[in-house]
C-alpha positions as CSV (number, residue, x, y, z in Angstrom):
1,X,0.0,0.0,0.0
2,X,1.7,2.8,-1.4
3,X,-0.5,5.8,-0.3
4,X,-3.9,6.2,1.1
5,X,-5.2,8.7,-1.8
6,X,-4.2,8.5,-5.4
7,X,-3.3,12.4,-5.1
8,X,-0.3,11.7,-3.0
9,X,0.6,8.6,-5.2
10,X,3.6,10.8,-7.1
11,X,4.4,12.7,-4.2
12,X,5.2,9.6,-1.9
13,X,6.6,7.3,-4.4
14,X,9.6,10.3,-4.7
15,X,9.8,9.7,-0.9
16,X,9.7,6.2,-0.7
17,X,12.3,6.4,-3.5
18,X,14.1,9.1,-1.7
19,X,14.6,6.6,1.6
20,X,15.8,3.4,-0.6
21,X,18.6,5.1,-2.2
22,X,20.0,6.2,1.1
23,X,19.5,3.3,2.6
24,X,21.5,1.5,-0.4
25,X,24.1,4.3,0.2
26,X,24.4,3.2,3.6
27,X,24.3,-0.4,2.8
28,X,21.4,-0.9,4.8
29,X,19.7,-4.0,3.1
30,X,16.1,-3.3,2.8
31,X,13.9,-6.2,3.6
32,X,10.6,-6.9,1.1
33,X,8.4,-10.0,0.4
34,X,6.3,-11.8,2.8
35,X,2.7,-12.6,3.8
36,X,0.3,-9.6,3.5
37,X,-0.5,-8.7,7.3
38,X,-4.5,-9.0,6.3
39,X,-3.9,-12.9,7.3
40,X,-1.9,-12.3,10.2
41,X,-3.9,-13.4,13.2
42,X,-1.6,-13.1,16.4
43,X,-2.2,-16.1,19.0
44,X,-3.0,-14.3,22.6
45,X,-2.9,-15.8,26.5
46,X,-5.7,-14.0,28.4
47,X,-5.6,-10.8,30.5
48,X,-5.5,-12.3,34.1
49,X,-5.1,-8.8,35.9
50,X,-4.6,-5.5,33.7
51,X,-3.5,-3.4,35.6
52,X,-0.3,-5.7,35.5
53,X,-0.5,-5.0,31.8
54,X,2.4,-3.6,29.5
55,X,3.3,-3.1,26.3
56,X,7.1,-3.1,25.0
57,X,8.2,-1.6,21.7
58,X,11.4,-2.7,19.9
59,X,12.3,-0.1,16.7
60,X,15.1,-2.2,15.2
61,X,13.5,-5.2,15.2
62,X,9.6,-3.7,14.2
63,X,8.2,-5.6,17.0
64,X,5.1,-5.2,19.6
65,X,5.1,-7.3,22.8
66,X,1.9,-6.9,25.2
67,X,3.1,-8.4,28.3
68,X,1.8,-9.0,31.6
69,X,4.5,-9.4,34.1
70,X,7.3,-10.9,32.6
71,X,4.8,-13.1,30.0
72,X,4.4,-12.5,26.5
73,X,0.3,-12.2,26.0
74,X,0.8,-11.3,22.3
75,X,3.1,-10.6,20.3
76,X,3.6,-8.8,16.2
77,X,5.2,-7.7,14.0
78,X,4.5,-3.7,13.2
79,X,5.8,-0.8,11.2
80,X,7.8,2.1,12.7
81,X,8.8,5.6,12.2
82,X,11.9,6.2,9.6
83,X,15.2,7.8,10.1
84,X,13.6,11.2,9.6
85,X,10.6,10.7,11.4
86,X,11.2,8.3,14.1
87,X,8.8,6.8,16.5
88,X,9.5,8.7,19.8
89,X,11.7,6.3,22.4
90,X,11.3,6.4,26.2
91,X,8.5,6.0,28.7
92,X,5.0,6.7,27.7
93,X,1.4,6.1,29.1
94,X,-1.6,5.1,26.7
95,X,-3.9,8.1,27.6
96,X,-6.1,8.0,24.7
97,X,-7.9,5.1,23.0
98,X,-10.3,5.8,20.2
99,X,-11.3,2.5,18.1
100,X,-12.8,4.5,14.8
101,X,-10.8,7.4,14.5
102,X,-9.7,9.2,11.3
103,X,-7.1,11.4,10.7
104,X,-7.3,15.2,11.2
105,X,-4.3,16.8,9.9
106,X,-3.5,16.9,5.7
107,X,-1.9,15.1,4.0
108,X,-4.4,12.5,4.5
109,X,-7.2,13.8,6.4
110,X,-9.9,11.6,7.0
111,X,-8.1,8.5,6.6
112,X,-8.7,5.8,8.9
113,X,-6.5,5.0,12.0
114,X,-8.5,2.3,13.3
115,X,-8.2,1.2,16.9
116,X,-6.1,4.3,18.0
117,X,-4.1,3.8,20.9
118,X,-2.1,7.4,21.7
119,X,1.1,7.2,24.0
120,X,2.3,11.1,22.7
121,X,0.7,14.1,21.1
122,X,-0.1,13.3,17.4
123,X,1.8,9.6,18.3
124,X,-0.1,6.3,18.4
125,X,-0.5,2.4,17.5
126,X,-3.3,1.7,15.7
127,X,-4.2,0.0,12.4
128,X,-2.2,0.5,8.9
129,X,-0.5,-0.8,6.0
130,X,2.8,-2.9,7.4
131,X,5.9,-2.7,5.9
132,X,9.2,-4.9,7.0
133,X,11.4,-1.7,6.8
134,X,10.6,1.8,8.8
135,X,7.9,3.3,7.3
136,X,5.5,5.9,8.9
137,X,6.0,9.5,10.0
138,X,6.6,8.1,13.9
139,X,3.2,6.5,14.5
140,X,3.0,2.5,15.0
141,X,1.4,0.7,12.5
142,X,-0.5,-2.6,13.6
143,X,-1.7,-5.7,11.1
144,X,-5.8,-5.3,11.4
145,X,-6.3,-8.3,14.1
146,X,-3.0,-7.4,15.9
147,X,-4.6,-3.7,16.4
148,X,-8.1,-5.3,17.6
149,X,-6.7,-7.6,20.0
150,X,-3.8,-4.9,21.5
151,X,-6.8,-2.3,21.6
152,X,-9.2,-4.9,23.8
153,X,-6.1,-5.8,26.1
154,X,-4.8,-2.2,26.8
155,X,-6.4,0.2,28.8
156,X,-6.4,4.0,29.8
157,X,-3.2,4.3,31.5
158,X,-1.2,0.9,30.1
159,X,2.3,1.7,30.6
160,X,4.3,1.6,26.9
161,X,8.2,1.2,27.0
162,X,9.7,2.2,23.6
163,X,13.0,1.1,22.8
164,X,15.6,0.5,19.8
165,X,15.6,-3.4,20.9
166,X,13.6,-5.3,23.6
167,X,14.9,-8.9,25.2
168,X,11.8,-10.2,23.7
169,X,13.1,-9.9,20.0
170,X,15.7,-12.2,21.2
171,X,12.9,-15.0,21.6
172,X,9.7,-15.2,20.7
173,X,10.1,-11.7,18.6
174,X,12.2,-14.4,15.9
175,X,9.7,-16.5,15.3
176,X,7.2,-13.6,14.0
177,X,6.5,-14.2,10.4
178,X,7.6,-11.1,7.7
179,X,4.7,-9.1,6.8
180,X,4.4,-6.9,3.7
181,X,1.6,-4.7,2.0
182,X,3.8,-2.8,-0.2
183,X,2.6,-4.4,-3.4
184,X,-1.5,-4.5,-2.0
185,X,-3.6,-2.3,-4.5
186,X,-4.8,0.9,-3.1
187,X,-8.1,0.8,-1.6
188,X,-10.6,3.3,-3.4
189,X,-11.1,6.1,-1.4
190,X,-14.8,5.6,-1.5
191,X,-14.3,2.8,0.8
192,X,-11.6,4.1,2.7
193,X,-13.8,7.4,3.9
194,X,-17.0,5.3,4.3
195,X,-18.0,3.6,7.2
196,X,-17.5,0.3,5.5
197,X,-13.5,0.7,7.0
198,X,-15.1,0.6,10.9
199,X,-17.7,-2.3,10.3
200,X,-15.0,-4.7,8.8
201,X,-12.6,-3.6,11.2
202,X,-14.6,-4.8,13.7
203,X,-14.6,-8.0,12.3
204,X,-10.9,-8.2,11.9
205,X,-10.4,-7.3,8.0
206,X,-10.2,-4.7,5.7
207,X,-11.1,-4.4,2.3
208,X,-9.7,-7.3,0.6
């Protein structure tokens, strides 16, 4: 998924452009193929207590870990800010959960950023297009089902630890499958502002 309306489609296939060459000048290999994340449906242990709930963040490896104590609940794979607009690292707080939310700034405004989780102004996880390589302008972009499930485990308040690498990506974060939507057609925009988006979101899929 290239961009999220056609009007941008020259605009951000300079960028995307823009970002392989540098990485290829930095000899950064740039990881494509794999399994669109529409089928990727992340196995999940049950909350037992959530206010133990917390939710870890590994950058390098593109990796989301929802833990309660020291076990992994869920875990997926998920995009991440690029080089020059990196997904904020530190300690953060989800203060904000909005499950059919759209976006409010342009470029892009009215496009869907289902199951919005916010940890930092204008920063949040929620649904979009995954990609094995950075990709976003610093927000976290969750497969569909990944996004549901995170959204009902989290609450108001769920502590979020963002890092460059987590211990997790050591285990159970290797074993996560690559996910790529790069080469899915674009959705028509009739869908995409309709509220089509939030009814098959609910159910776990979108679009295709």
């Amino acid at each position: 998924m290239n961009s999220p309306f056609s009007i941008l489609r020259g605009s951000l296939k300079a960028l995307a452009f823009a970002g392989l060459a540098l990485a290829l000048s930095n000899c950064t290999a740039v990881k494509t193929g794999g399994h669109s994340s529409l089928s990727y449906d992340p196995a999940t242990k049950p909350v037992k207590n959530p206010s133990n709930v917390r939710v870890k963040l590994s950058t390098g490896a593109q990796r989301v870990y929802v833990m309660e104590g020291n076990e992994v609940l869920l875990a997926t794979p998920c995009s991440v800010g690029t080089a020059s607009s990196p997904t904020p690292k530190g300690n953060f707080t989800i203060y904000s959960k909005v499950a059919n939310r759209r976006r409010a700034s342009s470029p892009g405004a009215g496009y869907p950023m289902t199951y919005w989780m916010e940890f930092q102004s204008a920063y949040g996880m929620h649904w979009g297009w995954v990609k094995p390589y950075p990709c976003t302008h610093g927000c976290v972009r969750l497969p569909i089902k990944s996004a549901q499930k995170i959204f009902s485990m989290v609450r108001t308040g769920t502590p979020l630890n963002i890092a460059v690498s987590q211990p997790e990506d050591a285990t159970v974060g290797k074993t996560l499958p690559v996910l790529d939507d790069s080469k899915l057609a674009d959705p028509p925009d009739s869908y995409m502002m309709s509220n089509k988006v939030f009814e098959d979101a609910a159910k776990g899929k979108m679009y295709y």
